[in-house]
VOVEXDREN-732642 format. One record per residue: residue number from 1; residue in one letter; x, y, z of N, C-alpha, C in turn. Coordinates in Angstrom, 1 decimal. Layout:
N
<node><k>NUM</k><r>a</r><n_X>X</n_X><n_Y>Y</n_Y><n_Z>Z</n_Z><ca_X>X</ca_X><ca_Y>Y</ca_Y><ca_Z>Z</ca_Z><c_X>X</c_X><c_Y>Y</c_Y><c_Z>Z</c_Z></node>
...
END
This chain:
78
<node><k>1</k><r>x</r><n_X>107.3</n_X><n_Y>113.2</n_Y><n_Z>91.5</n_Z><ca_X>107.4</ca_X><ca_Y>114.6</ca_Y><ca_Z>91.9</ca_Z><c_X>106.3</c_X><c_Y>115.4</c_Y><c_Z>91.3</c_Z></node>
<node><k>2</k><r>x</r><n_X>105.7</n_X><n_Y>116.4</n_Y><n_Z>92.1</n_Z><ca_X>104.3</ca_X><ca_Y>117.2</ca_Y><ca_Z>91.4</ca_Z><c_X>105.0</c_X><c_Y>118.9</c_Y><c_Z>91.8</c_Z></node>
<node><k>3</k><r>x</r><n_X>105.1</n_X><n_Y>119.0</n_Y><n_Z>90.6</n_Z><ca_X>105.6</ca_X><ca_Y>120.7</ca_Y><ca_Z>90.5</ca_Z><c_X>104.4</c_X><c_Y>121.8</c_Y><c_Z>91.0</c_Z></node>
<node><k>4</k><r>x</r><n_X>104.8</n_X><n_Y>122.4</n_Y><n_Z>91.9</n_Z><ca_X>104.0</ca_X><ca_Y>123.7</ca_Y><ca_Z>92.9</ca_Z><c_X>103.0</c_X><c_Y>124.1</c_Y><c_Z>92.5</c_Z></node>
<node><k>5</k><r>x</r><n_X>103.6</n_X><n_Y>124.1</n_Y><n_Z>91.0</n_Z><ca_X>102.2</ca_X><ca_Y>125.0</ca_Y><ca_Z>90.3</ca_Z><c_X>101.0</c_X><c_Y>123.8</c_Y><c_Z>89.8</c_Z></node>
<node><k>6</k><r>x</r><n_X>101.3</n_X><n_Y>122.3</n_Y><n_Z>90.1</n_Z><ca_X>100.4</ca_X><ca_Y>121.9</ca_Y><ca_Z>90.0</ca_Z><c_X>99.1</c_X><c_Y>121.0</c_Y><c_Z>90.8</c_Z></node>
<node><k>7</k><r>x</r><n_X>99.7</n_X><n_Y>121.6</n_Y><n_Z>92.1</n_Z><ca_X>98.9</ca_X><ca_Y>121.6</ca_Y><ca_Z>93.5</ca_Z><c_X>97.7</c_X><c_Y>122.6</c_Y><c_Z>93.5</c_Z></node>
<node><k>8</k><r>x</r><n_X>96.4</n_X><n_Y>121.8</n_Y><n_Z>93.7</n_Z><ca_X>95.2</ca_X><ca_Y>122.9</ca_Y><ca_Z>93.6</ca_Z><c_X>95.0</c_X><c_Y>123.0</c_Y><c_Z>94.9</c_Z></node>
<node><k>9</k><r>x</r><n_X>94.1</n_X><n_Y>124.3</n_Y><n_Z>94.7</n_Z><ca_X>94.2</ca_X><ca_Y>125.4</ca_Y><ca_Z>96.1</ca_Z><c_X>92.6</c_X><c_Y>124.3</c_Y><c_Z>96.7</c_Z></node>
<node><k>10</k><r>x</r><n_X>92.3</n_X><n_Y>124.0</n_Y><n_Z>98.2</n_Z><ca_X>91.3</ca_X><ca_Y>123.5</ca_Y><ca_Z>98.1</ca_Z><c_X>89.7</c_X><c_Y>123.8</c_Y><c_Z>97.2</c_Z></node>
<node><k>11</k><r>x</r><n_X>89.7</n_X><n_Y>124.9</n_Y><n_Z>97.2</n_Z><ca_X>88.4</ca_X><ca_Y>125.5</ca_Y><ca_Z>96.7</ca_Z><c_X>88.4</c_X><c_Y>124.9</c_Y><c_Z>95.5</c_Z></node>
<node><k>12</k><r>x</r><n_X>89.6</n_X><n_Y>124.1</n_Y><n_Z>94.5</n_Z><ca_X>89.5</ca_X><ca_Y>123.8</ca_Y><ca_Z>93.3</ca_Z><c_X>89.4</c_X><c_Y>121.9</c_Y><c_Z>93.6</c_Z></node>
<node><k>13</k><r>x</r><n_X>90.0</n_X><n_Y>121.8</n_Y><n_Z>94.8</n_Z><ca_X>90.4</ca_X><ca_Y>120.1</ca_Y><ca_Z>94.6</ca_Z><c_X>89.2</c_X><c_Y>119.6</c_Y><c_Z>95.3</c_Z></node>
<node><k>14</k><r>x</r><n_X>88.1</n_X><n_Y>120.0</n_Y><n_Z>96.5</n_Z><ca_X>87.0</ca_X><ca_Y>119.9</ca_Y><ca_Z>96.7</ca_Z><c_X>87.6</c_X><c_Y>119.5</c_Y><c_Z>98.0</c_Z></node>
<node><k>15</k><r>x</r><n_X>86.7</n_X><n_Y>118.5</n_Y><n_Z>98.7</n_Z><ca_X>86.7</ca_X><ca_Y>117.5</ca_Y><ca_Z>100.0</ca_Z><c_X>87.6</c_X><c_Y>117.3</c_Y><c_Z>99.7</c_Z></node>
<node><k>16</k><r>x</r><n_X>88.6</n_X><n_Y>116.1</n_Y><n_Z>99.1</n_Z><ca_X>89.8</ca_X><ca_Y>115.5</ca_Y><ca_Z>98.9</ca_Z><c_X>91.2</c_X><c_Y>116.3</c_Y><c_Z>99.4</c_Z></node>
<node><k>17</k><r>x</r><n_X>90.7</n_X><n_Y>118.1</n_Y><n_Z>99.3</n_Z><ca_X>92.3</ca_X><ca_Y>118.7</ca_Y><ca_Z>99.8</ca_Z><c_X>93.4</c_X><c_Y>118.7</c_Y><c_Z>98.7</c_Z></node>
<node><k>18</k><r>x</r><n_X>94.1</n_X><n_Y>119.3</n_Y><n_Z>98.9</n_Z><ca_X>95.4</ca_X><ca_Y>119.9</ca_Y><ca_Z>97.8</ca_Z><c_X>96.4</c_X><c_Y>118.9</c_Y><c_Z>97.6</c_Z></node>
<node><k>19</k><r>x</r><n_X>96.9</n_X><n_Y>118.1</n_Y><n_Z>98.5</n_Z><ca_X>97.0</ca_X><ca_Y>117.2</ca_Y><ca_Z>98.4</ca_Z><c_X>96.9</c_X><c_Y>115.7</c_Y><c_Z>98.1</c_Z></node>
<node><k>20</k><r>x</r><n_X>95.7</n_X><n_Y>115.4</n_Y><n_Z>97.6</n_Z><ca_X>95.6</ca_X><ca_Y>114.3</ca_Y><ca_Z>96.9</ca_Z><c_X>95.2</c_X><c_Y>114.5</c_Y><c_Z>95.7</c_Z></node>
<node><k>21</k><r>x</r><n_X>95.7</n_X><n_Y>113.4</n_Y><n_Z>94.7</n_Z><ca_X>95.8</ca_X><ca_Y>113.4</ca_Y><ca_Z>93.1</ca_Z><c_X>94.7</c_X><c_Y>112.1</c_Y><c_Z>92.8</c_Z></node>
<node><k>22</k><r>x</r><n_X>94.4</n_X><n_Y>112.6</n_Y><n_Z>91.9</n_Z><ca_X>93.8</ca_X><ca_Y>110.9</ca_Y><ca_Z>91.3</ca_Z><c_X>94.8</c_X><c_Y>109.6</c_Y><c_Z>91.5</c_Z></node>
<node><k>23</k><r>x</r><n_X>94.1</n_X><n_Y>108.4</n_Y><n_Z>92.1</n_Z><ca_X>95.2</ca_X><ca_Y>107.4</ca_Y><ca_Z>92.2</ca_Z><c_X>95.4</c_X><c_Y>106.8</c_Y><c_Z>90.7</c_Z></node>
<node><k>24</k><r>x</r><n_X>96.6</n_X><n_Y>106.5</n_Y><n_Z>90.6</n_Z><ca_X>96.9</ca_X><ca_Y>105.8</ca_Y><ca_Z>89.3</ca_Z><c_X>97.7</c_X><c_Y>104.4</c_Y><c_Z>89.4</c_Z></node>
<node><k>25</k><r>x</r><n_X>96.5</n_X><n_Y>103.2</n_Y><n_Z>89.4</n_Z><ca_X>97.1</ca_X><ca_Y>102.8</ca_Y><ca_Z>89.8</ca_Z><c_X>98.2</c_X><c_Y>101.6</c_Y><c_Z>88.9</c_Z></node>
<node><k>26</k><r>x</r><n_X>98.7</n_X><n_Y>101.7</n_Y><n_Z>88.0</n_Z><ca_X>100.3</ca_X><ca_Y>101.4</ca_Y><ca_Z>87.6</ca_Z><c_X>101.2</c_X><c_Y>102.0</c_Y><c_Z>88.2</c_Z></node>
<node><k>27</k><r>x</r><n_X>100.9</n_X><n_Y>103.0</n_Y><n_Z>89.1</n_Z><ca_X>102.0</ca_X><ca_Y>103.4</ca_Y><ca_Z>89.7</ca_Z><c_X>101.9</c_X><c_Y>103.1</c_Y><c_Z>91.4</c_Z></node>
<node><k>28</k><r>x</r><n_X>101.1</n_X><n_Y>102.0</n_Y><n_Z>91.6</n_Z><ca_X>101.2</ca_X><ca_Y>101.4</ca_Y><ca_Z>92.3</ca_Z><c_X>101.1</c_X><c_Y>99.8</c_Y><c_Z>92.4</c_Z></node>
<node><k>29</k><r>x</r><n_X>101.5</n_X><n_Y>99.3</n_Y><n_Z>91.6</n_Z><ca_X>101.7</ca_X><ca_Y>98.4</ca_Y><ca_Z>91.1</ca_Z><c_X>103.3</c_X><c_Y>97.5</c_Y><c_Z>91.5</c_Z></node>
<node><k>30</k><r>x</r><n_X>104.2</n_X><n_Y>98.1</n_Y><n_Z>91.5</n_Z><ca_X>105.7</ca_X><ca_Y>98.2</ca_Y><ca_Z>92.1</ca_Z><c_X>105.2</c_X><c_Y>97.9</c_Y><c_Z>93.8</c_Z></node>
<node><k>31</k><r>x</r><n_X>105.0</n_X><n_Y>98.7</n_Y><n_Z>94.3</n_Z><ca_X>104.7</ca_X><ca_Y>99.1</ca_Y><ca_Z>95.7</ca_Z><c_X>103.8</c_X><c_Y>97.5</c_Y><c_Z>96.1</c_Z></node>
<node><k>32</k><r>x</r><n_X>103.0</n_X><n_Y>97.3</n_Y><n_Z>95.7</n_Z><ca_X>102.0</ca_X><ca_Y>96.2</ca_Y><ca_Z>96.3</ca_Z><c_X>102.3</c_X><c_Y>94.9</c_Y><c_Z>95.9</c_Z></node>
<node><k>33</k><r>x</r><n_X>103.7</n_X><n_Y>95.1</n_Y><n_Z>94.5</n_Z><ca_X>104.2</ca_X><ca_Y>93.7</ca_Y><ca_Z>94.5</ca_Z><c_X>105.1</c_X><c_Y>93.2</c_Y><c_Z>95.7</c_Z></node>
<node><k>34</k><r>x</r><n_X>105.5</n_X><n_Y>94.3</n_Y><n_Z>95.9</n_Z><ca_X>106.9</ca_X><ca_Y>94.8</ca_Y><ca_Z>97.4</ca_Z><c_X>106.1</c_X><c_Y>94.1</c_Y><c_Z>98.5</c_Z></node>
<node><k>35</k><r>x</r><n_X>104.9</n_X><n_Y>94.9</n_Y><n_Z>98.6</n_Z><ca_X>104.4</ca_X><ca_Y>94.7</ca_Y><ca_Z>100.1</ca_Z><c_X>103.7</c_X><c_Y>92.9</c_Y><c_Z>100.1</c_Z></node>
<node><k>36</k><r>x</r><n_X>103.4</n_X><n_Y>92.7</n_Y><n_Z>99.3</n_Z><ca_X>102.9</ca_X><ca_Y>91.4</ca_Y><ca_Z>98.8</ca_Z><c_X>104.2</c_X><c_Y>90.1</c_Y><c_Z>99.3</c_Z></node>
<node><k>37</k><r>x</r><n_X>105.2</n_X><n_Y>90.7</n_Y><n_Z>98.7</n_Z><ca_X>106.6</ca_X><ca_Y>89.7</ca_Y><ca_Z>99.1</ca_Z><c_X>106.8</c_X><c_Y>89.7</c_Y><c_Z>100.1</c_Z></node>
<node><k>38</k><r>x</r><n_X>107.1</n_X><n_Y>90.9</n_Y><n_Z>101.0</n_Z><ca_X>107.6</ca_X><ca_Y>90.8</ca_Y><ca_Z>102.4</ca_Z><c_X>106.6</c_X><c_Y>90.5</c_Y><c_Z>103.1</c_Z></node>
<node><k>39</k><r>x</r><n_X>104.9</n_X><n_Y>90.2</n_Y><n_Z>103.0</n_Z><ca_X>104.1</ca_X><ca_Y>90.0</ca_Y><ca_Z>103.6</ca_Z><c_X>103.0</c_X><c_Y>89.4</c_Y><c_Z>102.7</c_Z></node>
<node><k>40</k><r>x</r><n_X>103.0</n_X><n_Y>87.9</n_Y><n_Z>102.3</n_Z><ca_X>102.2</ca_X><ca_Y>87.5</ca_Y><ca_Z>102.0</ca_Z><c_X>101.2</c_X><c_Y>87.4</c_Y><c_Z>102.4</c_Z></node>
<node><k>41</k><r>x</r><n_X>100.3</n_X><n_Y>87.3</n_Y><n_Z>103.5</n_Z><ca_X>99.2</ca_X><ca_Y>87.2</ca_Y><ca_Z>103.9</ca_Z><c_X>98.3</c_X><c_Y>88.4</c_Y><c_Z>103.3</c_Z></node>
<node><k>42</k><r>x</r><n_X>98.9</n_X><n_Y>89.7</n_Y><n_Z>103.1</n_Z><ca_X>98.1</ca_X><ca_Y>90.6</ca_Y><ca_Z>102.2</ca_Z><c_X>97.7</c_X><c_Y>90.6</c_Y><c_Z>101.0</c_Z></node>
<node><k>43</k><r>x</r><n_X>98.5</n_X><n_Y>89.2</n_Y><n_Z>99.9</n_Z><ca_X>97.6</ca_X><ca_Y>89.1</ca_Y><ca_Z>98.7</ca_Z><c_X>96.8</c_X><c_Y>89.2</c_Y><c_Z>98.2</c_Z></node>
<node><k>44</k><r>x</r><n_X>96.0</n_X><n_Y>88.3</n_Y><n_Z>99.3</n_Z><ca_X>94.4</ca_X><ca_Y>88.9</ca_Y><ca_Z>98.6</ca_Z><c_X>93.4</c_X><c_Y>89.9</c_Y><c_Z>99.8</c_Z></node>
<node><k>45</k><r>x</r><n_X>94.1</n_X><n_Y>90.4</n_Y><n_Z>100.1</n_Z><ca_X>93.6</ca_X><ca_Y>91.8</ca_Y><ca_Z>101.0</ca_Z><c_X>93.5</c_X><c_Y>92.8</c_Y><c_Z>99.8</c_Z></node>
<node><k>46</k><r>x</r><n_X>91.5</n_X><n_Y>93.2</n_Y><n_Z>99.6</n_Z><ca_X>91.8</ca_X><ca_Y>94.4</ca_Y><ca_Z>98.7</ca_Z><c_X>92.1</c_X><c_Y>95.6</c_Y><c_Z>99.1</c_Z></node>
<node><k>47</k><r>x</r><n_X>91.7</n_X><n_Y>96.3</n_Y><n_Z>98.2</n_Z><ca_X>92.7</ca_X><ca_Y>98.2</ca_Y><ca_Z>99.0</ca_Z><c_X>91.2</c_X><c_Y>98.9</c_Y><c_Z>99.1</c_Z></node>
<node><k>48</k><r>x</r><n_X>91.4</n_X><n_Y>99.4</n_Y><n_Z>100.4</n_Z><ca_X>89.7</ca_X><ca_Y>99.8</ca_Y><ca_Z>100.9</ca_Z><c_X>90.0</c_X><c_Y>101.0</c_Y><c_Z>100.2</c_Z></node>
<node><k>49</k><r>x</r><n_X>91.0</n_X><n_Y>102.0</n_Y><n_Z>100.3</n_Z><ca_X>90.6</ca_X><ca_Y>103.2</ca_Y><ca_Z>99.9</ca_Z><c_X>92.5</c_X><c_Y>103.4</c_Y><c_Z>99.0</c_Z></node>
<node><k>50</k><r>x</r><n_X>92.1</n_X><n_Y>103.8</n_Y><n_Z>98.0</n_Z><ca_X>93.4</ca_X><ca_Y>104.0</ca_Y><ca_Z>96.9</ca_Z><c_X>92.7</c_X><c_Y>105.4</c_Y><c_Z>96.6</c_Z></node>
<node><k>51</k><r>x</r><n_X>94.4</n_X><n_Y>106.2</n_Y><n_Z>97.0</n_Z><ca_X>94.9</ca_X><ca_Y>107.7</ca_Y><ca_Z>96.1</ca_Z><c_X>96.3</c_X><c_Y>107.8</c_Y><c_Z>96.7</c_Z></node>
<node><k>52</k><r>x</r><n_X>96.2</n_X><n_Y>108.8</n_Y><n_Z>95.8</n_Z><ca_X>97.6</ca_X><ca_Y>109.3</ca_Y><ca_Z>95.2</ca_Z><c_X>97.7</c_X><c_Y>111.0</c_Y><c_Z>96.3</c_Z></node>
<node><k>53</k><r>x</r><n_X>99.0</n_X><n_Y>110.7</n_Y><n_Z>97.4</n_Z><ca_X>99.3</ca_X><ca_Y>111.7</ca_Y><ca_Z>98.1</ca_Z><c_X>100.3</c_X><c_Y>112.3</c_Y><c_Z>98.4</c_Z></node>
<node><k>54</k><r>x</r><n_X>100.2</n_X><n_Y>113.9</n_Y><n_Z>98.1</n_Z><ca_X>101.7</ca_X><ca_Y>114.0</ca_Y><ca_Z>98.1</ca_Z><c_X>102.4</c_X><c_Y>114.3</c_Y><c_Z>99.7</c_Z></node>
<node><k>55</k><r>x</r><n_X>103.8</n_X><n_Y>114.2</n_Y><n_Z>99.4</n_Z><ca_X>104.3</ca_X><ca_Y>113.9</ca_Y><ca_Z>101.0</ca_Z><c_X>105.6</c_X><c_Y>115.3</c_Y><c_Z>101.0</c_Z></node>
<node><k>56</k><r>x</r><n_X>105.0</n_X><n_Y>115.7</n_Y><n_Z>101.8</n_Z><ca_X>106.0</ca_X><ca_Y>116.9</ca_Y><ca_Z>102.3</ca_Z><c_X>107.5</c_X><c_Y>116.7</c_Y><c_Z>102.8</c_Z></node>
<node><k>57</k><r>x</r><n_X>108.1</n_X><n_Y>117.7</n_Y><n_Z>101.8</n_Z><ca_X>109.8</ca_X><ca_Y>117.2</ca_Y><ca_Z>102.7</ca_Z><c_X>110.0</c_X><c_Y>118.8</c_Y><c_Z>103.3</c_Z></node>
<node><k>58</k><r>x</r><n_X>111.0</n_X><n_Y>118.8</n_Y><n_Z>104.3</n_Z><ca_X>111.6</ca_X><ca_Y>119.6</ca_Y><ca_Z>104.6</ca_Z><c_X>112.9</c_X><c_Y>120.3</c_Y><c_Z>104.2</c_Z></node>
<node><k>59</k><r>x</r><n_X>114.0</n_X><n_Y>121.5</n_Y><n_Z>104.1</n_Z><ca_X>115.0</ca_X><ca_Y>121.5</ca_Y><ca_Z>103.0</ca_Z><c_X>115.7</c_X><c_Y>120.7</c_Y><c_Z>103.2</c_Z></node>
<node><k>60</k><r>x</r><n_X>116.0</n_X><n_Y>120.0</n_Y><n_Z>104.0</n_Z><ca_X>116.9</ca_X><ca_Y>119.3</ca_Y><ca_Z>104.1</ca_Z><c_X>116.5</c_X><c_Y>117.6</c_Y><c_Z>103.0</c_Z></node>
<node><k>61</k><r>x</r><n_X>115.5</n_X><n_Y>117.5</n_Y><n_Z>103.0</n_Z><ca_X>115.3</ca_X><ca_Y>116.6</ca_Y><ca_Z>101.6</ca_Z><c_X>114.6</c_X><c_Y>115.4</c_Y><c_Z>102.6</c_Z></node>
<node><k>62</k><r>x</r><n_X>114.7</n_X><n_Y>115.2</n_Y><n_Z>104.1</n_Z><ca_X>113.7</ca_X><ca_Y>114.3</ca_Y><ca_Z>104.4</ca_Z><c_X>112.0</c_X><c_Y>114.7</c_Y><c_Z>105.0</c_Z></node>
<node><k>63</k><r>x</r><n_X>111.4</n_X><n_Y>114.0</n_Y><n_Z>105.0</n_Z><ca_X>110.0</ca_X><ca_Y>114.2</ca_Y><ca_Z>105.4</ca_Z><c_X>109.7</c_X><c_Y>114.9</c_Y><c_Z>106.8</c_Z></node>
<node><k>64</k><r>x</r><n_X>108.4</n_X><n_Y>115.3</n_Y><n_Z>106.9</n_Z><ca_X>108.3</ca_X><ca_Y>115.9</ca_Y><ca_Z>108.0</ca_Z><c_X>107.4</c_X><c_Y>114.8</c_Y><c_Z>108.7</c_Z></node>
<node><k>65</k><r>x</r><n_X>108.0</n_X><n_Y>115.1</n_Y><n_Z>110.1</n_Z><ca_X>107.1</ca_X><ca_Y>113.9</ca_Y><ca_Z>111.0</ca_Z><c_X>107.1</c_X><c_Y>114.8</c_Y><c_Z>112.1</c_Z></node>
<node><k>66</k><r>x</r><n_X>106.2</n_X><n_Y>114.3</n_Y><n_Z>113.3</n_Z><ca_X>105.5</ca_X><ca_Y>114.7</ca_Y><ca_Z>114.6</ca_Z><c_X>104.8</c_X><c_Y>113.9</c_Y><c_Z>115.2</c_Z></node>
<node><k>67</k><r>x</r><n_X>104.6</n_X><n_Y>114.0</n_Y><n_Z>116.2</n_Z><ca_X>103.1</ca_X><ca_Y>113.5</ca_Y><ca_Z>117.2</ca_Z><c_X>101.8</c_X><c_Y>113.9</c_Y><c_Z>117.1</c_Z></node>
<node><k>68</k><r>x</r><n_X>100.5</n_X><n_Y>113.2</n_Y><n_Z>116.9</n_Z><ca_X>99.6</ca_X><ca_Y>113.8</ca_Y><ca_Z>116.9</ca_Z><c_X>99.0</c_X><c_Y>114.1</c_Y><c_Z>118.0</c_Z></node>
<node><k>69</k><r>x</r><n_X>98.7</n_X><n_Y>115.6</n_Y><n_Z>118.2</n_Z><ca_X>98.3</ca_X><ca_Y>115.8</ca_Y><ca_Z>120.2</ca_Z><c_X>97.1</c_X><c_Y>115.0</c_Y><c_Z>120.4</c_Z></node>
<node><k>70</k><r>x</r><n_X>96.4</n_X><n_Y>114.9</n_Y><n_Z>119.6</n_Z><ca_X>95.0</ca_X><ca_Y>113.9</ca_Y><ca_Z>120.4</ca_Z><c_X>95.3</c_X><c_Y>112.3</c_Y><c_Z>120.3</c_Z></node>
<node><k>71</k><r>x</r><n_X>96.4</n_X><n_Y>112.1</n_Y><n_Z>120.1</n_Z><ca_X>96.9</ca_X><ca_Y>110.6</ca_Y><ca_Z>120.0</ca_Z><c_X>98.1</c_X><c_Y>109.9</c_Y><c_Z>120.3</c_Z></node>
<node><k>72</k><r>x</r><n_X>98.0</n_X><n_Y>110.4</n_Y><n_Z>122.1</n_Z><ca_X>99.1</ca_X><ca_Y>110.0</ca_Y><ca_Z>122.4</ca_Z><c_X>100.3</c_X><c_Y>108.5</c_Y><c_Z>122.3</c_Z></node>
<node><k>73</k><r>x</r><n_X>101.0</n_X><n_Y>108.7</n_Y><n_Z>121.7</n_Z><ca_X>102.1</ca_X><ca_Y>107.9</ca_Y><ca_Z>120.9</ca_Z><c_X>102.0</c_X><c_Y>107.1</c_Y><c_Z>119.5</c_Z></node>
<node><k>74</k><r>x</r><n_X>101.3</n_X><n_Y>108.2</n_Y><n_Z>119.2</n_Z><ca_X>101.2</ca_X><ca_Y>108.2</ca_Y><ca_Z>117.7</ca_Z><c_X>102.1</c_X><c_Y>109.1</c_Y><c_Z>116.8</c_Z></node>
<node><k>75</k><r>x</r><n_X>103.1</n_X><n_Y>108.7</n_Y><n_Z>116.1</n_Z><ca_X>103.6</ca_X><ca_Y>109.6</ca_Y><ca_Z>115.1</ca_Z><c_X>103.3</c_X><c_Y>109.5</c_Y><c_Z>113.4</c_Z></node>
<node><k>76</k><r>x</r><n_X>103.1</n_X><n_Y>110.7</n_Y><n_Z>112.7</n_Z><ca_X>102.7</ca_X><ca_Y>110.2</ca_Y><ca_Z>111.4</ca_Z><c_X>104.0</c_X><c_Y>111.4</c_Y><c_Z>110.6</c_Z></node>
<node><k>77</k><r>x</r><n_X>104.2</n_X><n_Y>110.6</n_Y><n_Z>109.5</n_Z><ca_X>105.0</ca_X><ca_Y>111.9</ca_Y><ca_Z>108.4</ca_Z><c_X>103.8</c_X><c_Y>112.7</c_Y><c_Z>107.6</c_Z></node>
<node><k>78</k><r>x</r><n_X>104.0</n_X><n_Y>114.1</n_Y><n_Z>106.7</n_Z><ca_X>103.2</ca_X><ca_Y>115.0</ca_Y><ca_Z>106.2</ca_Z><c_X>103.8</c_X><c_Y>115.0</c_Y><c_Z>105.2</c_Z></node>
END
């Protein structure tokens, strides 16, 4: 969890956006043992691009999701 006030405004976070953090990666380490188990063939697939993103919920406590208009039947969460 990343508390409000510690989201920078883009002018401060650069290209990257307010949303992304430095990746750390021990805290992905859990995650890639996971995906490694249920899908070994990604073991030795390296990680083209690692960070750390935060993901928007709505009040109700789950994520927000949609369709992207230029990509039809594509849905992504925010």
């Amino acid at each position: 969890m990343v508390d409000a006030d510690e989201i920078a405004s883009f002018k401060h976070r650069g290209s990257s956006g307010p949303a992304e953090m430095p990746f750390t990666p021990q805290h992905f380490e859990l995650a890639r043992g996971d995906v490694e188990t249920l899908l070994p063939c990604l073991r030795e697939v390296p990680l083209r691009k690692a960070f750390n993103g935060l993901m928007s919920y709505a009040p109700d406590g789950f994520p927000l999701i949609g369709p992207i208009r230029s990509k039809p039947g594509l849905w992504v969460t925010i």
